[in-house]
VMD Tcl script that builds the backbone (N, CA, C; Angstrom):
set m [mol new atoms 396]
animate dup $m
set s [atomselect $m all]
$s set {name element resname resid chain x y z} {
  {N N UNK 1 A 73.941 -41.881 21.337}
  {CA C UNK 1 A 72.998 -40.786 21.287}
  {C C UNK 1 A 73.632 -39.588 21.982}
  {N N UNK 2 A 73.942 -38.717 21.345}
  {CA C UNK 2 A 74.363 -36.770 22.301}
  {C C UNK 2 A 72.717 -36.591 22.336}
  {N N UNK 3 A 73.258 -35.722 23.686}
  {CA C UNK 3 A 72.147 -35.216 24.487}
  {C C UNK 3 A 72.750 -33.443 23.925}
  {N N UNK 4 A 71.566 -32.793 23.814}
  {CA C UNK 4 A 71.407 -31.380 23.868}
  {C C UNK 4 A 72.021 -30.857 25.429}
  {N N UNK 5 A 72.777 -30.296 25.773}
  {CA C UNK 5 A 73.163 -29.473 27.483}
  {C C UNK 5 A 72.064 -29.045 28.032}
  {N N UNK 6 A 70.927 -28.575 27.155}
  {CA C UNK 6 A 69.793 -28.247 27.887}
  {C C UNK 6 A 68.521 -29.094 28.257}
  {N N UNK 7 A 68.809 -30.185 27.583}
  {CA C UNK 7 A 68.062 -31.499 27.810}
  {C C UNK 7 A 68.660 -32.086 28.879}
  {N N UNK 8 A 70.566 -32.414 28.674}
  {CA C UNK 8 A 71.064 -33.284 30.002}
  {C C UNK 8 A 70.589 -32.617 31.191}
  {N N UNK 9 A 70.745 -30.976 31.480}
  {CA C UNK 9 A 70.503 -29.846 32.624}
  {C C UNK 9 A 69.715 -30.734 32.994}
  {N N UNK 10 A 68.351 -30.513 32.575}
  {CA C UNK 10 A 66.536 -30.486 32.945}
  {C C UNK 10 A 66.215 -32.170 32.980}
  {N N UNK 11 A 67.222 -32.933 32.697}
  {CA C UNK 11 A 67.037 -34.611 32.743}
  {C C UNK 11 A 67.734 -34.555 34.261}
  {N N UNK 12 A 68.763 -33.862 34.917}
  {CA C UNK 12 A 69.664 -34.211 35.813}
  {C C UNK 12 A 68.787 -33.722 37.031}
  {N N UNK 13 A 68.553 -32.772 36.633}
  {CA C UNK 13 A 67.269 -31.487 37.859}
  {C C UNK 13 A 65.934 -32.549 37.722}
  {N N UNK 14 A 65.500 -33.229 37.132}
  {CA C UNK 14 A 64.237 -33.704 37.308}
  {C C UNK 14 A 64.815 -35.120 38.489}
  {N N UNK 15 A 65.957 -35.736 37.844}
  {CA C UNK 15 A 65.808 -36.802 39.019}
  {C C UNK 15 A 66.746 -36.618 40.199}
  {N N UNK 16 A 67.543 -35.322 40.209}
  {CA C UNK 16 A 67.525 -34.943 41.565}
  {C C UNK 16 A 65.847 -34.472 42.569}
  {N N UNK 17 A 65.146 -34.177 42.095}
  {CA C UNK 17 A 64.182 -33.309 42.617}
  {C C UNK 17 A 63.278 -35.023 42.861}
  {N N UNK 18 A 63.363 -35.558 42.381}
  {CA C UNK 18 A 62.973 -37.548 42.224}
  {C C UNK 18 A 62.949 -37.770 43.413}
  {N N UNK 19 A 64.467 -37.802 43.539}
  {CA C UNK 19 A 64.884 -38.497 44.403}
  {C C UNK 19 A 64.925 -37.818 45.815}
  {N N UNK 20 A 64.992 -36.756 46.240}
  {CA C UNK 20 A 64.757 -35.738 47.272}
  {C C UNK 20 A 63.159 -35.871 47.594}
  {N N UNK 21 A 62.270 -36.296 46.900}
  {CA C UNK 21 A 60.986 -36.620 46.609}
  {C C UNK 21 A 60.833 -37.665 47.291}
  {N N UNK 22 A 61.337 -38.501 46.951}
  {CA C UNK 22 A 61.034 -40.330 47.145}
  {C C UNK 22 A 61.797 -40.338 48.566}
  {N N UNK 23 A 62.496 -39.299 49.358}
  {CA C UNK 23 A 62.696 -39.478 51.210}
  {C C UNK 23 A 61.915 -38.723 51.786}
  {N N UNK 24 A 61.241 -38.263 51.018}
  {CA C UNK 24 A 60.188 -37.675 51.852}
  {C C UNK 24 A 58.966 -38.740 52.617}
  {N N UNK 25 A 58.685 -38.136 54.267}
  {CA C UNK 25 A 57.290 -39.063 55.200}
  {C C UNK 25 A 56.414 -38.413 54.124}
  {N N UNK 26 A 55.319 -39.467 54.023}
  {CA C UNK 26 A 53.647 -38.620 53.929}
  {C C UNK 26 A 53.459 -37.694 54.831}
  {N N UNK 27 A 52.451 -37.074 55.123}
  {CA C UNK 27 A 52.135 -36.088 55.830}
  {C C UNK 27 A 50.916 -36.628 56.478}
  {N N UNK 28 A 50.327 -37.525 56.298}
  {CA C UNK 28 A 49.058 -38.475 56.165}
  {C C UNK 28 A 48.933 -38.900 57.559}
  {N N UNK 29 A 48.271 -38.878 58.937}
  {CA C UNK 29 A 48.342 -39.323 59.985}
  {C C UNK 29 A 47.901 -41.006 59.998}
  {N N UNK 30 A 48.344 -42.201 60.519}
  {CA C UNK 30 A 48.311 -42.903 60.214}
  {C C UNK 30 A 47.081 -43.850 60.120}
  {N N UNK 31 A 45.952 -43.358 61.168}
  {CA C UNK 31 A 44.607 -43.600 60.843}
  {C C UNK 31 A 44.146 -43.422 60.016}
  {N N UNK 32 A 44.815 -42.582 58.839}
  {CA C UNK 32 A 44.739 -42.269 57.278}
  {C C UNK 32 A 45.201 -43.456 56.675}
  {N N UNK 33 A 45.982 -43.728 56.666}
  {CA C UNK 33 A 46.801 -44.564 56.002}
  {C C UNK 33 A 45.974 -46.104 56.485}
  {N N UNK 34 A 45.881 -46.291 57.151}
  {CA C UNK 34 A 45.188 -47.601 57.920}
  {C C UNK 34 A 43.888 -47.299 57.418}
  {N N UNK 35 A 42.997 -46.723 57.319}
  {CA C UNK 35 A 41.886 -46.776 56.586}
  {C C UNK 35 A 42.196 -47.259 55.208}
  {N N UNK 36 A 42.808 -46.367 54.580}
  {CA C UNK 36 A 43.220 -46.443 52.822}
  {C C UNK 36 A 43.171 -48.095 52.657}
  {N N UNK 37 A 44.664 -48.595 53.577}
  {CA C UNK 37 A 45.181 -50.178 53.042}
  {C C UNK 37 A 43.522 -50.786 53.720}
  {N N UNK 38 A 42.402 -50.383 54.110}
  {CA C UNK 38 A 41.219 -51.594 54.389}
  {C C UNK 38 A 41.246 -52.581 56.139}
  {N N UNK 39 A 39.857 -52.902 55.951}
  {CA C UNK 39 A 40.155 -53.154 57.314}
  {C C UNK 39 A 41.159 -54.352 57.658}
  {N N UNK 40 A 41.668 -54.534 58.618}
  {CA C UNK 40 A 42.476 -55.850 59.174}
  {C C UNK 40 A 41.857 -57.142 58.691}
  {N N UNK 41 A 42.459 -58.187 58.422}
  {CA C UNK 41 A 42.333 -59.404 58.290}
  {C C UNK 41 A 41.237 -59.791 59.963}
  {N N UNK 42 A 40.078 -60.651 59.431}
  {CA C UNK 42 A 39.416 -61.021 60.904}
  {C C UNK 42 A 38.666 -62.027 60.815}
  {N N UNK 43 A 38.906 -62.995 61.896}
  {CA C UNK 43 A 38.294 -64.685 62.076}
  {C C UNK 43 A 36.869 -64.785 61.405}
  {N N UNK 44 A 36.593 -65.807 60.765}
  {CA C UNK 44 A 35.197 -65.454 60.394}
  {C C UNK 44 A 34.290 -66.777 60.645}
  {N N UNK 45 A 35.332 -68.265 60.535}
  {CA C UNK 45 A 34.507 -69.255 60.756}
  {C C UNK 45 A 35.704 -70.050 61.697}
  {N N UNK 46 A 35.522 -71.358 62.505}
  {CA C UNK 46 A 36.231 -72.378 62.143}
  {C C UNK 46 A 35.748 -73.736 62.188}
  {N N UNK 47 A 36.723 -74.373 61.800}
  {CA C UNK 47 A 36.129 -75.564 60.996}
  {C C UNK 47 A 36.799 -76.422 61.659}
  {N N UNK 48 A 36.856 -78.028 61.438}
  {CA C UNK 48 A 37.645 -79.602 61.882}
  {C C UNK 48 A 38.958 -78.937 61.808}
  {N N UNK 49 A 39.621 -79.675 62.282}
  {CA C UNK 49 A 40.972 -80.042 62.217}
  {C C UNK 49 A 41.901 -78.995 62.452}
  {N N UNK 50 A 41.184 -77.644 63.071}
  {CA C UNK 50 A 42.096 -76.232 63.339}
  {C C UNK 50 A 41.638 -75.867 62.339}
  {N N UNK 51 A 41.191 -75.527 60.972}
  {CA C UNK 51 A 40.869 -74.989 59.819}
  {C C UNK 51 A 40.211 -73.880 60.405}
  {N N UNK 52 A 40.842 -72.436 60.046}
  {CA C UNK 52 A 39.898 -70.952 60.388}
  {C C UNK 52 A 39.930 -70.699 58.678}
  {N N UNK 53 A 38.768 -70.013 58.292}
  {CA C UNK 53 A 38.422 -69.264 57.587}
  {C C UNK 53 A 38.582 -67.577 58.094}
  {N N UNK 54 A 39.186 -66.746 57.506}
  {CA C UNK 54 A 39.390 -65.426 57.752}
  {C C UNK 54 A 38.814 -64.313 56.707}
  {N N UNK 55 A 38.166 -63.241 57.026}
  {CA C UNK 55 A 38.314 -62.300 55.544}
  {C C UNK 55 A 39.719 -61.561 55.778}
  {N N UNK 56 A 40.306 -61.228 54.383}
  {CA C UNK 56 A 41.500 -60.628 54.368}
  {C C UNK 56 A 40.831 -59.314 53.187}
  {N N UNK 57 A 41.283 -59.548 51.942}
  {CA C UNK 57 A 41.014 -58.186 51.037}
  {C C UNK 57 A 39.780 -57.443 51.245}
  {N N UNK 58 A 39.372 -56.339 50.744}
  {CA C UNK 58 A 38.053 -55.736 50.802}
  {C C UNK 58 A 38.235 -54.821 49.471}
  {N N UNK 59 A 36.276 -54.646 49.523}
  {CA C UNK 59 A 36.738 -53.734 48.295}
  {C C UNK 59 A 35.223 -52.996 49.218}
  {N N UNK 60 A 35.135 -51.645 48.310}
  {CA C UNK 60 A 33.817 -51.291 48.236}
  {C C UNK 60 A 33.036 -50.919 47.014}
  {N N UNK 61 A 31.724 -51.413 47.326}
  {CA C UNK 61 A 30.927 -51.583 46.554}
  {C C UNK 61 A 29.539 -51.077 46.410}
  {N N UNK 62 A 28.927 -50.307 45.732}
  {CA C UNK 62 A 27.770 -49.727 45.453}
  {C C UNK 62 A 26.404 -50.723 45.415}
  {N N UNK 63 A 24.864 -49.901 46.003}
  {CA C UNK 63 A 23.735 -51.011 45.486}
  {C C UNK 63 A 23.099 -49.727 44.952}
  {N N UNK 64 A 22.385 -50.443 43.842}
  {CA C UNK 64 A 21.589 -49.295 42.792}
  {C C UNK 64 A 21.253 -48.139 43.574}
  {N N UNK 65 A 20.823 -48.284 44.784}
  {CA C UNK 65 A 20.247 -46.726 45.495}
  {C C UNK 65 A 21.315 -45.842 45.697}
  {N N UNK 66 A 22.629 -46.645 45.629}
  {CA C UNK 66 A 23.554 -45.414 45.635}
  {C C UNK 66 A 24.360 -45.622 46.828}
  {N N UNK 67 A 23.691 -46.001 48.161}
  {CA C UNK 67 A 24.695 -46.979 49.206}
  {C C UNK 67 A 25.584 -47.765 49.040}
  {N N UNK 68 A 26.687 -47.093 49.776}
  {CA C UNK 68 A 27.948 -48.080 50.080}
  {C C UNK 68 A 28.272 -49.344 50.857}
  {N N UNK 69 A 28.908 -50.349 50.693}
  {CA C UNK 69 A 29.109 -51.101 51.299}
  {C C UNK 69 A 30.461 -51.800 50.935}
  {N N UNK 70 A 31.342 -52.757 51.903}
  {CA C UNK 70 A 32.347 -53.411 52.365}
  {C C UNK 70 A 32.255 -55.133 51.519}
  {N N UNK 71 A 32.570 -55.724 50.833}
  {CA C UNK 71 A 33.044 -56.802 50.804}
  {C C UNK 71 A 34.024 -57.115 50.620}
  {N N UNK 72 A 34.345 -58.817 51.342}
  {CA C UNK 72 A 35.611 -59.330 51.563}
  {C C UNK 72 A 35.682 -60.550 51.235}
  {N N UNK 73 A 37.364 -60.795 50.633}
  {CA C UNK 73 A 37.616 -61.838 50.175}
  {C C UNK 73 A 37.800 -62.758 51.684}
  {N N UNK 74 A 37.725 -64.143 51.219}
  {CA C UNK 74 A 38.070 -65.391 52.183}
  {C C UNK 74 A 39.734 -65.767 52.148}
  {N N UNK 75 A 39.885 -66.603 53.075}
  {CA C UNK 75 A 41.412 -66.821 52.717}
  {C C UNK 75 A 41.168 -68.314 54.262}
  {N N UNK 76 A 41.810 -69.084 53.700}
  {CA C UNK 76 A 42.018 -70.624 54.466}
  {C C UNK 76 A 43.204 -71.146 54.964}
  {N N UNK 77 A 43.018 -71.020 56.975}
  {CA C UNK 77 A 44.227 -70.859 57.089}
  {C C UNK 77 A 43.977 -72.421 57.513}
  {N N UNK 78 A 45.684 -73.289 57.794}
  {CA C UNK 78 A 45.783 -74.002 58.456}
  {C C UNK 78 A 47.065 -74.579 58.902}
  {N N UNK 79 A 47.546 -74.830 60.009}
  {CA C UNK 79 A 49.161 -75.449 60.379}
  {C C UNK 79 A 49.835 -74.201 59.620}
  {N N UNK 80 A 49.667 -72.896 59.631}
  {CA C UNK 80 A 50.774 -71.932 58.595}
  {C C UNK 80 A 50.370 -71.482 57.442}
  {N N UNK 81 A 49.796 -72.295 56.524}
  {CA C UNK 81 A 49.233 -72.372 55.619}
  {C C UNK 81 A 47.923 -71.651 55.107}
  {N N UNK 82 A 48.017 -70.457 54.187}
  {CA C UNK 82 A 47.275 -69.646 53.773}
  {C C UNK 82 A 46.627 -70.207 52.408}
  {N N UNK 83 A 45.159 -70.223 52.034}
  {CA C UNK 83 A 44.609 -70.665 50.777}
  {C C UNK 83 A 43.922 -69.133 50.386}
  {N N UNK 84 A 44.547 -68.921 49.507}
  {CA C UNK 84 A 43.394 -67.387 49.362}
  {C C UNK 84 A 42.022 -68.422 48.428}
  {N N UNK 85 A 40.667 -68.006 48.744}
  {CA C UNK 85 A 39.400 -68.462 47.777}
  {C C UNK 85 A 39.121 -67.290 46.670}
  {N N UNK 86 A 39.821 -67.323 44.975}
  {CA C UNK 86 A 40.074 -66.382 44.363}
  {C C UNK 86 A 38.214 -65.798 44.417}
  {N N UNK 87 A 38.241 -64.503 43.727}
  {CA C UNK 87 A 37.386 -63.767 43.165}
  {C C UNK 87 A 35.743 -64.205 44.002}
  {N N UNK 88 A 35.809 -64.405 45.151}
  {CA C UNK 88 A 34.627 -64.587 46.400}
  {C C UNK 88 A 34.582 -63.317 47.005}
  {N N UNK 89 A 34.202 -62.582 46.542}
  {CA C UNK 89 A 33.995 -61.505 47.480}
  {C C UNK 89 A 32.429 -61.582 48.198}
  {N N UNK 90 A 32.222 -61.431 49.429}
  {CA C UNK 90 A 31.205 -61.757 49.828}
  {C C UNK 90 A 31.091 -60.588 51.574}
  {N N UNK 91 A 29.651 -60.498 51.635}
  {CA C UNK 91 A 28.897 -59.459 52.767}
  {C C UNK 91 A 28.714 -60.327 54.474}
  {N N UNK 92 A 29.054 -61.752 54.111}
  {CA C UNK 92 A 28.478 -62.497 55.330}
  {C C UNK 92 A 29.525 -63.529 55.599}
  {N N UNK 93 A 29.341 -64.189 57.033}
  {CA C UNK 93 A 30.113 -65.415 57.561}
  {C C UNK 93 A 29.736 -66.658 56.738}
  {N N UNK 94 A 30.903 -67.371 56.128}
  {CA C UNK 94 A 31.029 -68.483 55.381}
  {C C UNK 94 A 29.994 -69.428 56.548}
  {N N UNK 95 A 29.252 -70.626 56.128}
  {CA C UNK 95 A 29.074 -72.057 56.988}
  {C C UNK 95 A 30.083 -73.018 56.666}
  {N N UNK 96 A 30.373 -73.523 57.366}
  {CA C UNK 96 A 31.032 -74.897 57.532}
  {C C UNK 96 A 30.511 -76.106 56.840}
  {N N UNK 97 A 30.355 -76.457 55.805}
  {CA C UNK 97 A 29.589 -77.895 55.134}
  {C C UNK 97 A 30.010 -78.894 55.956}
  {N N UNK 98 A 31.220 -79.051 56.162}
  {CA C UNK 98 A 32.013 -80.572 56.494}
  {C C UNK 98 A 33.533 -80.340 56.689}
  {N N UNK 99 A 34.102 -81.568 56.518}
  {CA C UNK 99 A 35.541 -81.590 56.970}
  {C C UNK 99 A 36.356 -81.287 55.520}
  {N N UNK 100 A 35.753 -80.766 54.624}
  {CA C UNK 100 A 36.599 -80.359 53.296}
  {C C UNK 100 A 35.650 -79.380 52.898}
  {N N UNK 101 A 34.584 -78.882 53.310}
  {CA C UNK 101 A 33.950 -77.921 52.299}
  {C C UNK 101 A 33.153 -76.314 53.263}
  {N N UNK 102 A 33.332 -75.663 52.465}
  {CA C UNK 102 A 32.407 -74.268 53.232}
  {C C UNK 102 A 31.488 -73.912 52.316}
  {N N UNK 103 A 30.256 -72.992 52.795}
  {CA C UNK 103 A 30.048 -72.560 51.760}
  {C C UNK 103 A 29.322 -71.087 51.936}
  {N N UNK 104 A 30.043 -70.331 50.431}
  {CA C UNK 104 A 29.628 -68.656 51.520}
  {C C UNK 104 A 28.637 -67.955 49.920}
  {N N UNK 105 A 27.793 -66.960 50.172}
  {CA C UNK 105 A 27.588 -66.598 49.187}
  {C C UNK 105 A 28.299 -65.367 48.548}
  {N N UNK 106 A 28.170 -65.021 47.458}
  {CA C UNK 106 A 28.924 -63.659 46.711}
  {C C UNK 106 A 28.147 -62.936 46.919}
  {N N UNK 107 A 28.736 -61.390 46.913}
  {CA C UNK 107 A 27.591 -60.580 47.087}
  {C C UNK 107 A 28.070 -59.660 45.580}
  {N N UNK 108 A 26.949 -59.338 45.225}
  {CA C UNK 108 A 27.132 -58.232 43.747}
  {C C UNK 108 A 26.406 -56.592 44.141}
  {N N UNK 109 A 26.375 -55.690 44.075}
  {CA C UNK 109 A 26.038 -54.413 44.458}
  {C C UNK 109 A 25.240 -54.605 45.833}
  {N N UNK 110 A 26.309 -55.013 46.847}
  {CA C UNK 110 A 25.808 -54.943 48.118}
  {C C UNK 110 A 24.683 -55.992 48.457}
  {N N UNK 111 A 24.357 -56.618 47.683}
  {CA C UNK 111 A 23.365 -57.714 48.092}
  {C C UNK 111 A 23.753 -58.923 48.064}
  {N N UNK 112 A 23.350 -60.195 48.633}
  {CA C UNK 112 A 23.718 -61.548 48.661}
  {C C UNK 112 A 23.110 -61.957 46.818}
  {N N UNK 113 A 23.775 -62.759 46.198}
  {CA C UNK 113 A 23.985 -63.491 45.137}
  {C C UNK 113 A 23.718 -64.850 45.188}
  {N N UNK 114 A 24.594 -65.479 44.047}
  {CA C UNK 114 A 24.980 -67.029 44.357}
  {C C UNK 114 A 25.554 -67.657 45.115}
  {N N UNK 115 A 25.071 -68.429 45.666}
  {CA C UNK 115 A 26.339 -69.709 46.629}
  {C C UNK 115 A 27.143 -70.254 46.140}
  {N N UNK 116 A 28.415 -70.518 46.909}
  {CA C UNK 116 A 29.389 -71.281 46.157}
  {C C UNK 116 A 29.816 -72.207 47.259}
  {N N UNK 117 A 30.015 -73.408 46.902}
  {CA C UNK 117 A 30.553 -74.324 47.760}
  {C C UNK 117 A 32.311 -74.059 47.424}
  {N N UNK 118 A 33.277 -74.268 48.740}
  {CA C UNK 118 A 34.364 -74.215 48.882}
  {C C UNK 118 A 35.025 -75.110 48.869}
  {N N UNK 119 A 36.356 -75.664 48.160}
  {CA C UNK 119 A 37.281 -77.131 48.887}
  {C C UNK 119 A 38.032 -76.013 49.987}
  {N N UNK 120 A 37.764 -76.968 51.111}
  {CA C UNK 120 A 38.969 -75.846 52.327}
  {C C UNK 120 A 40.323 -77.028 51.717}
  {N N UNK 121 A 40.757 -77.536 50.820}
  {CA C UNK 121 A 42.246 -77.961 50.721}
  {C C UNK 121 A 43.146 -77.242 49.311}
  {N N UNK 122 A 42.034 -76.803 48.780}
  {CA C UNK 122 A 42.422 -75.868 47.252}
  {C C UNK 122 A 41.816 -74.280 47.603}
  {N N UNK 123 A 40.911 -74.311 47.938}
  {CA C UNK 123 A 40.208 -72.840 47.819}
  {C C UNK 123 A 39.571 -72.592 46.826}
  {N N UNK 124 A 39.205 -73.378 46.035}
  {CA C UNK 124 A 38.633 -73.754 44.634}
  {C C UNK 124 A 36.950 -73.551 45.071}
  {N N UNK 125 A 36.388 -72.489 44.711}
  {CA C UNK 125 A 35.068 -71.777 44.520}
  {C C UNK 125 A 33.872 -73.123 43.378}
  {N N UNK 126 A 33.144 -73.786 43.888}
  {CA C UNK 126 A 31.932 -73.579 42.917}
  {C C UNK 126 A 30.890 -73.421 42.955}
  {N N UNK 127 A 29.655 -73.241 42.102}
  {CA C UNK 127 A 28.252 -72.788 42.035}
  {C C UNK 127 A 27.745 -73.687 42.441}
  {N N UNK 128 A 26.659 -73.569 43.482}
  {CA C UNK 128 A 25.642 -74.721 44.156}
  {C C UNK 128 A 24.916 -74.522 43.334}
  {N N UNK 129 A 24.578 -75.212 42.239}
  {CA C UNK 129 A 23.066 -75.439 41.487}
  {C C UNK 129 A 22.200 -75.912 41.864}
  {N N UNK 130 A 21.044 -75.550 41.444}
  {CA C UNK 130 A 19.880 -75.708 42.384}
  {C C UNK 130 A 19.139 -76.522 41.000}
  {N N UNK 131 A 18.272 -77.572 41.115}
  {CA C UNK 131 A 17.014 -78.176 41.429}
  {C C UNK 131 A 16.417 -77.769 40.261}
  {N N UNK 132 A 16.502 -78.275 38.955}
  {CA C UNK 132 A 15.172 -77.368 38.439}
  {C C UNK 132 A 13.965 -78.067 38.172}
}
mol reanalyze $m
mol bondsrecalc $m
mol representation Tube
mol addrep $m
């Protein structure tokens, strides 16, 4: 493929100007930046055998009136060992069932939802059905 001279020029000037770009600090003070990435990872339960439950991700989330709010994913630590509990996002402290199980509810536009029982050895989420 030939390049036009005025195409190579304006191809060469764009990723110099790139790359002079990409060493640049933010300008962002870092309580900026630490807000943005969400709050810190923080203890939330623990359980037998050393087993802590922690929230780690967050998101925020709207309730019909238009209020904001914080939920966070779970994550299962133990001996080193991190279990993230996928797609649990939830407003409150997990309970402890037993020596293999938690159980926390989801929250959907800022309000508590369904329960889900936890394996603390998979992180494997399911629906407590109820009774009909």
């Amino acid at each position: 493929m030939k390049w036009a001279p005025g195409i190579a020029a304006g191809a060469i000037v764009a990723a110099v100007a790139c790359a002079r770009d990409a060493g640049q600090r933010s300008e962002a003070p870092d309580s900026a930046l630490a807000t943005a990435a969400g709050p810190a990872d923080s203890l939330a339960a623990r359980g037998p055998g050393g087993v802590e439950i922690w929230f780690t991700l967050a998101r925020e989330d709207h309730a019909p009136d238009g209020h904001s709010c914080v939920a966070r994913t779970l994550e299962i630590r133990r001996n080193g060992t991190r279990i993230p509990v996928p797609l649990l996002y939830t407003g409150e402290a997990p309970r402890i069932v037993n020596d293999t199980t938690l159980e926390a509810t989801i929250y959907r536009a800022c309000a508590p939802s369904d329960r889900y029982r936890v394996d603390l050895r998979t992180g494997q989420p399911t629906p407590v059905r109820h009774a009909a």
